[in-house]
mmCIF file of the C-alpha atoms, coordinates in Angstrom:
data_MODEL
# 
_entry.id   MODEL 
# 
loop_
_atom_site.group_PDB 
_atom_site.id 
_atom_site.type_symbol 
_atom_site.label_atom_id 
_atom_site.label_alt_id 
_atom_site.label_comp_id 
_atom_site.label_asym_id 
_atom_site.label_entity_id 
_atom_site.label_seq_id 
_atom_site.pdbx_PDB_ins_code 
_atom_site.Cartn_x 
_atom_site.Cartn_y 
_atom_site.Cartn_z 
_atom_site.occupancy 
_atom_site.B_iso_or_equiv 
_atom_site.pdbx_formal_charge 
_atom_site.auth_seq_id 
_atom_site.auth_comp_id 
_atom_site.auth_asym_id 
_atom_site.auth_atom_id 
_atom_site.pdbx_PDB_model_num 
ATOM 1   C CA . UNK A 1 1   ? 34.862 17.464  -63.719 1.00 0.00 ? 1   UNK A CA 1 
ATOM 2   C CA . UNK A 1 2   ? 35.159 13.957  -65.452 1.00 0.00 ? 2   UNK A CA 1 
ATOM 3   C CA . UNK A 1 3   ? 33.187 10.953  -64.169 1.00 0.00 ? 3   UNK A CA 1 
ATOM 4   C CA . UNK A 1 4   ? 36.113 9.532   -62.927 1.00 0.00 ? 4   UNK A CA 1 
ATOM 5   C CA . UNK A 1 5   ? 36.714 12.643  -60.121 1.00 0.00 ? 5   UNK A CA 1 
ATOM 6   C CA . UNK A 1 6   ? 32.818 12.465  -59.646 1.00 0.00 ? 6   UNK A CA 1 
ATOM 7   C CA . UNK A 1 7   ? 32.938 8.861   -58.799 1.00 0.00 ? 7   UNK A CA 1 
ATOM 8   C CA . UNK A 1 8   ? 36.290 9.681   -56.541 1.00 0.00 ? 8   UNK A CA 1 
ATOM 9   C CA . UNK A 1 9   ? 33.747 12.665  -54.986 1.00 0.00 ? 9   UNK A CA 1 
ATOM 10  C CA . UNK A 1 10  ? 31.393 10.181  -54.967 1.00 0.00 ? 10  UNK A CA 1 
ATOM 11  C CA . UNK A 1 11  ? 33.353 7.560   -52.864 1.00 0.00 ? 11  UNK A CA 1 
ATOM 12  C CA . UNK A 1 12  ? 34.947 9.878   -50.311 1.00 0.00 ? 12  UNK A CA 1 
ATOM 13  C CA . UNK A 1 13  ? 31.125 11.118  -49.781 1.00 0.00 ? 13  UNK A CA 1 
ATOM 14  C CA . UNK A 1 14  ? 30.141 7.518   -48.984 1.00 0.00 ? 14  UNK A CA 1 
ATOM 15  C CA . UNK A 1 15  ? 33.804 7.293   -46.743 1.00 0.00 ? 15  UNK A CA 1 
ATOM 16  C CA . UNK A 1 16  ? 33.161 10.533  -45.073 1.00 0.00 ? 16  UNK A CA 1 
ATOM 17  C CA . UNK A 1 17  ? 29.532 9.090   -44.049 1.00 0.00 ? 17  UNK A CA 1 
ATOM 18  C CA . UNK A 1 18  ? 30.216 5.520   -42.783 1.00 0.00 ? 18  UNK A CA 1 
ATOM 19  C CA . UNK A 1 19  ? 32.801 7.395   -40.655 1.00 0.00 ? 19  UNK A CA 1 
ATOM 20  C CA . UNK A 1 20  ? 30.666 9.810   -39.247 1.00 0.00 ? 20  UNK A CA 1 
ATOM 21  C CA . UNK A 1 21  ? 27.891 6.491   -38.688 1.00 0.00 ? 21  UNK A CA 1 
ATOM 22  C CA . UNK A 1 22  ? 30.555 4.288   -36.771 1.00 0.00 ? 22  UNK A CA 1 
ATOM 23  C CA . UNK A 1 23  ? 31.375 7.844   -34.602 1.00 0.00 ? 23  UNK A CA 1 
ATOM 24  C CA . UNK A 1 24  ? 27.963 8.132   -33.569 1.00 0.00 ? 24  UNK A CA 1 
ATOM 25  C CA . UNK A 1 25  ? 27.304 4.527   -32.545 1.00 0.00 ? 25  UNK A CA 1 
ATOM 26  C CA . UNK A 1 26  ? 30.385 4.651   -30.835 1.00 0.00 ? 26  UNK A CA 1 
ATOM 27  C CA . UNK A 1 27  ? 28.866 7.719   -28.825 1.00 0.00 ? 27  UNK A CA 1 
ATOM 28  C CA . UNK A 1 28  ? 25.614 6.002   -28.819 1.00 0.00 ? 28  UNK A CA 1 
ATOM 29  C CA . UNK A 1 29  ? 27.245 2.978   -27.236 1.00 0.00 ? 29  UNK A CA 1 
ATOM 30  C CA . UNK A 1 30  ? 29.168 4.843   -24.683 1.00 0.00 ? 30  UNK A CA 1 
ATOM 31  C CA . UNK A 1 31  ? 25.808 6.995   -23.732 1.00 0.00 ? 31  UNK A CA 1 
ATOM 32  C CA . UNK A 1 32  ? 24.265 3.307   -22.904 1.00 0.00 ? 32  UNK A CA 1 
ATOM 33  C CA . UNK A 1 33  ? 27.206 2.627   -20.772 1.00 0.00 ? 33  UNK A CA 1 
ATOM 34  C CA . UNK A 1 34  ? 27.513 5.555   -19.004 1.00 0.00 ? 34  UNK A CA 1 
ATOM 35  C CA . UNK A 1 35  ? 22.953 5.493   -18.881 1.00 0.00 ? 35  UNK A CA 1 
ATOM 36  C CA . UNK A 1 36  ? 23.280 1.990   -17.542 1.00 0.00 ? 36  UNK A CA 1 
ATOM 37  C CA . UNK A 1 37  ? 26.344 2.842   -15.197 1.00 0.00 ? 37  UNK A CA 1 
ATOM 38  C CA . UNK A 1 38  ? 24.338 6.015   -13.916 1.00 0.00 ? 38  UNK A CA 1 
ATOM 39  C CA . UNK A 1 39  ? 21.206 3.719   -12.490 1.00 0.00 ? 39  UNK A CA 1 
ATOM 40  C CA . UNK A 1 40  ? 23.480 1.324   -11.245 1.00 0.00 ? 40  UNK A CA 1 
ATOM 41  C CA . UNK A 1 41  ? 24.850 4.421   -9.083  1.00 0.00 ? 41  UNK A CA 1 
ATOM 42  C CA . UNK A 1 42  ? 21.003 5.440   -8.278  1.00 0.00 ? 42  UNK A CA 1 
ATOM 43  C CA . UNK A 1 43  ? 20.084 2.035   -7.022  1.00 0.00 ? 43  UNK A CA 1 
ATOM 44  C CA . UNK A 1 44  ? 23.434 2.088   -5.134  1.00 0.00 ? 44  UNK A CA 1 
ATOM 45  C CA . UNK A 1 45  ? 22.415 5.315   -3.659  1.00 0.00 ? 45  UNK A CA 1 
ATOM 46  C CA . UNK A 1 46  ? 18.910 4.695   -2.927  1.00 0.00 ? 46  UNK A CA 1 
ATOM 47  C CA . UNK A 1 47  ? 20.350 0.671   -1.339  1.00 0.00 ? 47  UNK A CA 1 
ATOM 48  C CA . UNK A 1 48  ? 22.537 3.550   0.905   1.00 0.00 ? 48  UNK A CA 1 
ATOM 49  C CA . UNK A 1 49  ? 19.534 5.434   1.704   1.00 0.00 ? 49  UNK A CA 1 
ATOM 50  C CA . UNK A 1 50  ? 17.586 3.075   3.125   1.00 0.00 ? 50  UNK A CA 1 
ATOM 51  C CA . UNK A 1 51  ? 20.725 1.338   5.621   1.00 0.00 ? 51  UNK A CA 1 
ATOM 52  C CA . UNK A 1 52  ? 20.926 4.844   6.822   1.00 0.00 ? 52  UNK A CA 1 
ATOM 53  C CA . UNK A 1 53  ? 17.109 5.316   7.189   1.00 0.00 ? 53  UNK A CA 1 
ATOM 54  C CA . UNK A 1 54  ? 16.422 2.086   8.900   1.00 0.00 ? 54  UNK A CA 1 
ATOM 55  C CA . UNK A 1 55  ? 19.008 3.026   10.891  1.00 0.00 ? 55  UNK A CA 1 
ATOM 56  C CA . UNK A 1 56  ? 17.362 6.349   11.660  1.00 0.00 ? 56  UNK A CA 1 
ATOM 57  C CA . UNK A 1 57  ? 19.908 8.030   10.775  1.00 0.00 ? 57  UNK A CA 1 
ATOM 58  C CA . UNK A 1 58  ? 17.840 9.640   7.707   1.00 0.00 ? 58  UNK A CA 1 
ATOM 59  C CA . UNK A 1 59  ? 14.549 10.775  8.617   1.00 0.00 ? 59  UNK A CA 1 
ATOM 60  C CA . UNK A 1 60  ? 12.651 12.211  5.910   1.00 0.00 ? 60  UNK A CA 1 
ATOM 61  C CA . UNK A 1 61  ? 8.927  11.465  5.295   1.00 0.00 ? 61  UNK A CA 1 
ATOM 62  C CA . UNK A 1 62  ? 9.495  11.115  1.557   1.00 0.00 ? 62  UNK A CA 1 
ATOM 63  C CA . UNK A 1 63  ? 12.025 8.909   1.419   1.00 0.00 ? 63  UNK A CA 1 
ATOM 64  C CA . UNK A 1 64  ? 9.805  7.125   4.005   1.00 0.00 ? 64  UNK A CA 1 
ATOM 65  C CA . UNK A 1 65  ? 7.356  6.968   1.286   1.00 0.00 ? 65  UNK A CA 1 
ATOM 66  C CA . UNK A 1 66  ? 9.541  5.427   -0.743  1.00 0.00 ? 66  UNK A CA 1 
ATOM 67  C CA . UNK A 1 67  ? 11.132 3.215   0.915   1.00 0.00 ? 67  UNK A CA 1 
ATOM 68  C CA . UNK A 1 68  ? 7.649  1.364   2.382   1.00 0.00 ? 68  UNK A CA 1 
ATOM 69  C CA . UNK A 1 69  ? 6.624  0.973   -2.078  1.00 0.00 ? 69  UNK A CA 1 
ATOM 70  C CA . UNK A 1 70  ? 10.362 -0.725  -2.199  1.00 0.00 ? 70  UNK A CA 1 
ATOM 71  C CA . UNK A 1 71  ? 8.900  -3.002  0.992   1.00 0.00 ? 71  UNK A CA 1 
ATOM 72  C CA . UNK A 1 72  ? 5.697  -2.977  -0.380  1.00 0.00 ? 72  UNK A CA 1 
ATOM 73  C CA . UNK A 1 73  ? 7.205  -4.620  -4.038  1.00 0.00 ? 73  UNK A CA 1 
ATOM 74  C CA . UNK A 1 74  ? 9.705  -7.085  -2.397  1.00 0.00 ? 74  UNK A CA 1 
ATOM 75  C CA . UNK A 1 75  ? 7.176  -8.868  -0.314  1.00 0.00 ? 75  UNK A CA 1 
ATOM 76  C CA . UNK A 1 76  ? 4.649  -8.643  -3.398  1.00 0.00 ? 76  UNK A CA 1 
ATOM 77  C CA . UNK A 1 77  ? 7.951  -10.259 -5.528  1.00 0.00 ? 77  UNK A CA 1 
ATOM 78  C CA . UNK A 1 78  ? 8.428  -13.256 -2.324  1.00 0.00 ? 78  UNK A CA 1 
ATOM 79  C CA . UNK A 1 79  ? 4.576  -13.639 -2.824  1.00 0.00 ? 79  UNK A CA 1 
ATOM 80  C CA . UNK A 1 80  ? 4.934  -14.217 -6.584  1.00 0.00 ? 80  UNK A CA 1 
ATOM 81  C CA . UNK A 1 81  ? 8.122  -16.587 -6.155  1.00 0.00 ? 81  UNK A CA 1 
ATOM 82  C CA . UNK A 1 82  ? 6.552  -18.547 -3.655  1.00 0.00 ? 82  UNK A CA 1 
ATOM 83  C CA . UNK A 1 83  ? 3.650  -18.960 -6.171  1.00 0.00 ? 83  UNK A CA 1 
ATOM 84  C CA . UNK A 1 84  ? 6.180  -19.814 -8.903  1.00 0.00 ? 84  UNK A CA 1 
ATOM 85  C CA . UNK A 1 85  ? 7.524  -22.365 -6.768  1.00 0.00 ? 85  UNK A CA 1 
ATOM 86  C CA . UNK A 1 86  ? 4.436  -24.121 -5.887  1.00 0.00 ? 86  UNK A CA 1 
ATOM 87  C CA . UNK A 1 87  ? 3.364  -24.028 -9.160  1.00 0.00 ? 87  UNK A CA 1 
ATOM 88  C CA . UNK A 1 88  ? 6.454  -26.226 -10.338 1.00 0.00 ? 88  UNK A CA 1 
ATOM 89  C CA . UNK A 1 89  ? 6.035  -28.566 -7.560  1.00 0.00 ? 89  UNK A CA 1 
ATOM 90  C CA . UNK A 1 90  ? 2.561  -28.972 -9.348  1.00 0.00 ? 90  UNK A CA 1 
ATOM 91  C CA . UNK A 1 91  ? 4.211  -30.216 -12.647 1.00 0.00 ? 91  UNK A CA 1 
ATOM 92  C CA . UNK A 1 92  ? 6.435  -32.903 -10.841 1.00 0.00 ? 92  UNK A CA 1 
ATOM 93  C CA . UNK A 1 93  ? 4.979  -36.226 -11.319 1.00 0.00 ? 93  UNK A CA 1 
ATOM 94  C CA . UNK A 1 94  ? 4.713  -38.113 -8.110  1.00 0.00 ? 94  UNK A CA 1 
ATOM 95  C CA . UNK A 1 95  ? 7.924  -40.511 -6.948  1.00 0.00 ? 95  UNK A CA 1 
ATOM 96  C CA . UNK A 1 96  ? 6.897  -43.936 -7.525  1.00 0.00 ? 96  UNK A CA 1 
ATOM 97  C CA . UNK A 1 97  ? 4.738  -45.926 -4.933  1.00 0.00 ? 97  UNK A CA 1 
ATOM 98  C CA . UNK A 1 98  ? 3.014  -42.196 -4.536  1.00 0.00 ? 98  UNK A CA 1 
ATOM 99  C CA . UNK A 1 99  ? -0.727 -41.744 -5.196  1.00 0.00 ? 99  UNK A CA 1 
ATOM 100 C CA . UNK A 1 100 ? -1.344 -38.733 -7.300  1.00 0.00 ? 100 UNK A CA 1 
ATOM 101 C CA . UNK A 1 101 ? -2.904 -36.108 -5.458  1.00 0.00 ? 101 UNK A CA 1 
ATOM 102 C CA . UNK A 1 102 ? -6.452 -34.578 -6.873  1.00 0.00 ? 102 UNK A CA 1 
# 
């Protein structure tokens, strides 16, 4: 085999490789899509779940469990935004003719 073929070999190796690379990103990227898709269907699901178990229309002492951590973490997230918010009115320097407060 003269250099030439070898380097011909040597290219379609290097071909045959970046091919195979793109492929699998290309799966990789559709296996993020269809990853992030799938949670998006969970926390679809689980919004579904508790309608129907506010409702009563679910009763099941897991989901129960559940379902009071979700209630638990949303008023723990108002509690934070609330502080957030507060905390920016902090930075805002008083309108003028205001005394500073301290």
């Amino acid at each position: 085999m003269s250099w030439l073929d070898r380097a011909r070999q040597a290219i379609g190796d290097v071909a045959h490789s970046a091919s195979v690379e793109a492929e699998i990103i290309k799966i990789q990227t559709q296996l993020g899509g269809l990853e992030t898709e799938r949670e998006r269907q969970y926390a679809e699901a689980g919004k579904r779940a508790r309608e129907l178990y506010r409702a009563r229309q679910v009763l099941d002492e897991e989901l129960g469990v559940i379902l009071q951590r979700v209630d638990d973490i949303e008023a723990q997230l108002e509690e934070l935004r609330g502080r957030v918010e507060e905390l920016r009115g902090s930075q805002r320097p008083p309108s003028p003719g205001q005394a500073p407060e301290g």
